[in-house]
C-alpha positions as CSV (number, residue, x, y, z in Angstrom):
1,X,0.0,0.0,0.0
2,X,2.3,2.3,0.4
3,X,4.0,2.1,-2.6
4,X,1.1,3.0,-4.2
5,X,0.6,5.8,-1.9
6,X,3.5,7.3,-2.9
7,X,2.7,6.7,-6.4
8,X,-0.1,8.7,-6.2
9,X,1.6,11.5,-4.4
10,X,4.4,11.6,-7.1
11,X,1.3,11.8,-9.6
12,X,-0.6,14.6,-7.7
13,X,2.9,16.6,-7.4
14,X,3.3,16.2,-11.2
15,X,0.0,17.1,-12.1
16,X,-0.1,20.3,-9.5
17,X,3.4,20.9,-11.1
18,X,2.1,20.9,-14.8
19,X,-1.2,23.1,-13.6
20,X,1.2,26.1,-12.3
21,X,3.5,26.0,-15.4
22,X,0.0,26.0,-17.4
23,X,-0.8,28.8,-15.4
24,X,2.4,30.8,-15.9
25,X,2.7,30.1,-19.4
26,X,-0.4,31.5,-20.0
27,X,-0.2,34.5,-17.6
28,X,3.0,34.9,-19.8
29,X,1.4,35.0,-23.4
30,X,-1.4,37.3,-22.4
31,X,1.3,40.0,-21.2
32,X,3.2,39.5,-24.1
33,X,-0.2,39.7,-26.3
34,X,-0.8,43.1,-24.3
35,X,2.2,44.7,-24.9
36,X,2.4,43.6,-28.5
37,X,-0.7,45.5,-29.0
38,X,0.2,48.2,-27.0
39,X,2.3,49.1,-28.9
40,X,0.7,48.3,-32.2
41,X,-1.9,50.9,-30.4
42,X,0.7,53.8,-30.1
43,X,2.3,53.9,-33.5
44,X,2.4,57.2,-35.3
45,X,3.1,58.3,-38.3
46,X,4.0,62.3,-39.4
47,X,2.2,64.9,-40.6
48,X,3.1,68.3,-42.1
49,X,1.5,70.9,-43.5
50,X,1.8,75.3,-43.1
51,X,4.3,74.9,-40.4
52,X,2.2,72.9,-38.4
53,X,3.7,69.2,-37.1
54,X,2.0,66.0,-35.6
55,X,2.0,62.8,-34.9
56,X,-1.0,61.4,-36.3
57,X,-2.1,57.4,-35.1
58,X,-0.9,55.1,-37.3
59,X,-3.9,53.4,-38.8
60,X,-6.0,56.2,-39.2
61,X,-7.8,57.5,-41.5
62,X,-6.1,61.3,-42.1
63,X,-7.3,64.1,-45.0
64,X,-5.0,66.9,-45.7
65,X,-7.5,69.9,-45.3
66,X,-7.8,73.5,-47.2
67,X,-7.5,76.7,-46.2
68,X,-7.7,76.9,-41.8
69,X,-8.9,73.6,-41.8
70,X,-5.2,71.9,-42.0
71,X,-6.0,68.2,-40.9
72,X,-8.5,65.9,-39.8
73,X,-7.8,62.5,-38.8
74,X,-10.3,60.0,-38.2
75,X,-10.5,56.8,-36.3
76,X,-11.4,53.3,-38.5
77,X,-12.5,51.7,-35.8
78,X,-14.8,54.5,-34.3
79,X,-15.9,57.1,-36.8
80,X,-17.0,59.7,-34.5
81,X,-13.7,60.0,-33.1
82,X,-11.8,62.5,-35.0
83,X,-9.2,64.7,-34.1
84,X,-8.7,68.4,-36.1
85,X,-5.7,71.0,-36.6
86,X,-6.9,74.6,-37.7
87,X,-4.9,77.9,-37.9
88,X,-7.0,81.1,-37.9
89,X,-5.8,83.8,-39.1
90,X,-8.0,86.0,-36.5
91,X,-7.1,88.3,-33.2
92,X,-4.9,86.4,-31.1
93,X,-7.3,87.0,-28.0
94,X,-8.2,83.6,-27.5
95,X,-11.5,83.6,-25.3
96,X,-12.8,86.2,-27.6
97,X,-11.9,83.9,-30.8
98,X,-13.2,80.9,-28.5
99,X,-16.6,82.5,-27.4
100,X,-16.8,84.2,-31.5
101,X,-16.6,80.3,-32.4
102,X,-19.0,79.1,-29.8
103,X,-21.3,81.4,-31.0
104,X,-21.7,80.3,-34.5
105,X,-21.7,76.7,-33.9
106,X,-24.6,77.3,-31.6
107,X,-26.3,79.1,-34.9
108,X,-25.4,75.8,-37.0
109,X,-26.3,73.2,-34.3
110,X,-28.9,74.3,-31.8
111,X,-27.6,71.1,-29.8
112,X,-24.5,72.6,-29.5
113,X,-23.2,73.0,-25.4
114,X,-20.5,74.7,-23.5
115,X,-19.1,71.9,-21.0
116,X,-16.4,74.5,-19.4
117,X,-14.1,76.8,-20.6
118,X,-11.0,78.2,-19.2
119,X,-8.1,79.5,-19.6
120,X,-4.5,76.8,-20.0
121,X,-1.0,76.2,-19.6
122,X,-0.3,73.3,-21.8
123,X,3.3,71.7,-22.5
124,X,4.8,75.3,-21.6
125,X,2.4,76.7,-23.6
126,X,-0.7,79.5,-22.6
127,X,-3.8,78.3,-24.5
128,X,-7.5,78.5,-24.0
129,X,-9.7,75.2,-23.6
130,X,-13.3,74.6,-24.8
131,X,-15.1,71.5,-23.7
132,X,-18.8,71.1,-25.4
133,X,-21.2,68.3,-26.2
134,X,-23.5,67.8,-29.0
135,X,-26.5,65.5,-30.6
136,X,-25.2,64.2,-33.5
137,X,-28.5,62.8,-35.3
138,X,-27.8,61.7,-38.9
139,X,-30.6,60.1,-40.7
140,X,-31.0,56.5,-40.5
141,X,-28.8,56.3,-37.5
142,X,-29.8,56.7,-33.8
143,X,-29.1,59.6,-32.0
144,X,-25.5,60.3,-30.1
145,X,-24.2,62.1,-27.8
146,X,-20.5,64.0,-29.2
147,X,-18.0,65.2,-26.4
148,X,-15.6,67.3,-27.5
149,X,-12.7,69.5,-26.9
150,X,-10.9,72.6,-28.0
151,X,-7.4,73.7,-27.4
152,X,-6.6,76.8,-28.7
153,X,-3.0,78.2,-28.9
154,X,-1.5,81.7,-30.0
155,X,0.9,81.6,-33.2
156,X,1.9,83.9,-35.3
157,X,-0.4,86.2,-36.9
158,X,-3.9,84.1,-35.7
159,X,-4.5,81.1,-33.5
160,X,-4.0,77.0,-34.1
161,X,-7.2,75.1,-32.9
162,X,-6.3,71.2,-32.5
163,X,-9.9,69.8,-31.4
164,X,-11.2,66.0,-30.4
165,X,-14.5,65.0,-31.0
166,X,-15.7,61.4,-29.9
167,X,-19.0,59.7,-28.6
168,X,-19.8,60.5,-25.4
169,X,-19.2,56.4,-23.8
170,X,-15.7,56.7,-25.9
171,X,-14.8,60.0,-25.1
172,X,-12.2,59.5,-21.6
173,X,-10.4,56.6,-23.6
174,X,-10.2,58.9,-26.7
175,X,-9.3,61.9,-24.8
176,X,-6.1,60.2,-23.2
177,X,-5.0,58.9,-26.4
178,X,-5.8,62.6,-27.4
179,X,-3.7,64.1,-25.0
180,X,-0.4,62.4,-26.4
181,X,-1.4,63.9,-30.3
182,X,-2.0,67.4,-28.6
183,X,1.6,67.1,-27.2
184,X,2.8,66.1,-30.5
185,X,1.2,69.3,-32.6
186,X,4.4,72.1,-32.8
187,X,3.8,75.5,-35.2
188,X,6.7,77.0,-37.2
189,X,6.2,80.4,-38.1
190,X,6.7,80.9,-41.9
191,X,6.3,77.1,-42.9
């Protein structure tokens, strides 16, 4: 009997042996799965146009705009989230060009809501910030809620606008993803 008993220990041993190394293999893969997508996630690639510099998500989907409308970039995976680069040739005064902005979008979309606005100090840099919300309600589509964000920042002659817009339920994961593009944008006067 008690060879068997032992037996039986050496096979419960093995077996709780094979379970952990199971267990760590696995815990293994899914942190190398996460940190190969990771960093799929945080590619970039460059964009330039007018003096103005970015690094735009790898992946998405970017048109080259036209006169103060420089760039808008859109995610493939989420549509409504779109990130925008203008440079306004208008008074530097940036709450006045923020509330002059405001004002018309409200004419265009009566939806259209001021979330908070105040003045910033972002990368170095003094800015002005818009947050806003909106019902986007296309036809054939059920109505969403769009969060959104303005960053406004003195340059030479005029202002540069680099906005996010995203559904509401998307909008904190967008808006930290966001935060690394904003960080990215740099102006060059004459460019």
């Amino acid at each position: 009997m008690t060879v068997l008993t032992q037996l039986r220990q050496e096979i419960q041993t093995k077996e709780r042996q094979s379970a952990l190394l199971v267990i760590l293999m696995a815990l293994v893969a899914l942190g190398l799965g996460w940190a190969v997508k990771t960093a799929v996630a945080n590619q970039t690639r460059p964009f330039a146009q007018n003096g103005i510099s970015a690094q735009v998500p790898a992946g998405w989907l970017v048109q080259e705009g036209a006169g103060e409308l420089l760039l808008v970039a859109r995610n493939p995976a989420a549509m409504s989230q779109r990130y925008r680069i203008q440079l306004l040739n208008e008074a530097t005064d940036l709450s006045a060009l923020a509330n002059q902005r405001n004002e018309n979008r409200t004419r265009l979309e009566p939806t259209f809501t001021i979330l908070d606005e105040t003045a910033i100090v972002a990368d170095g840099r003094d800015g002005y910030k818009v947050s806003y919300a909106w019902i986007s309600s296309q036809a054939g589509q059920i109505p969403a809620i769009i969060k959104g964000v303005d960053y406004y920042f003195p340059v030479e002659n005029g202002a540069m606008v680099i906005s996010l817009e995203a559904e509401e339920a998307d909008f904190a994961d967008a808006f930290s993803r966001f935060q690394r593009f904003r960080a990215s944008v740099t102006y060059e006067a004459g460019g």
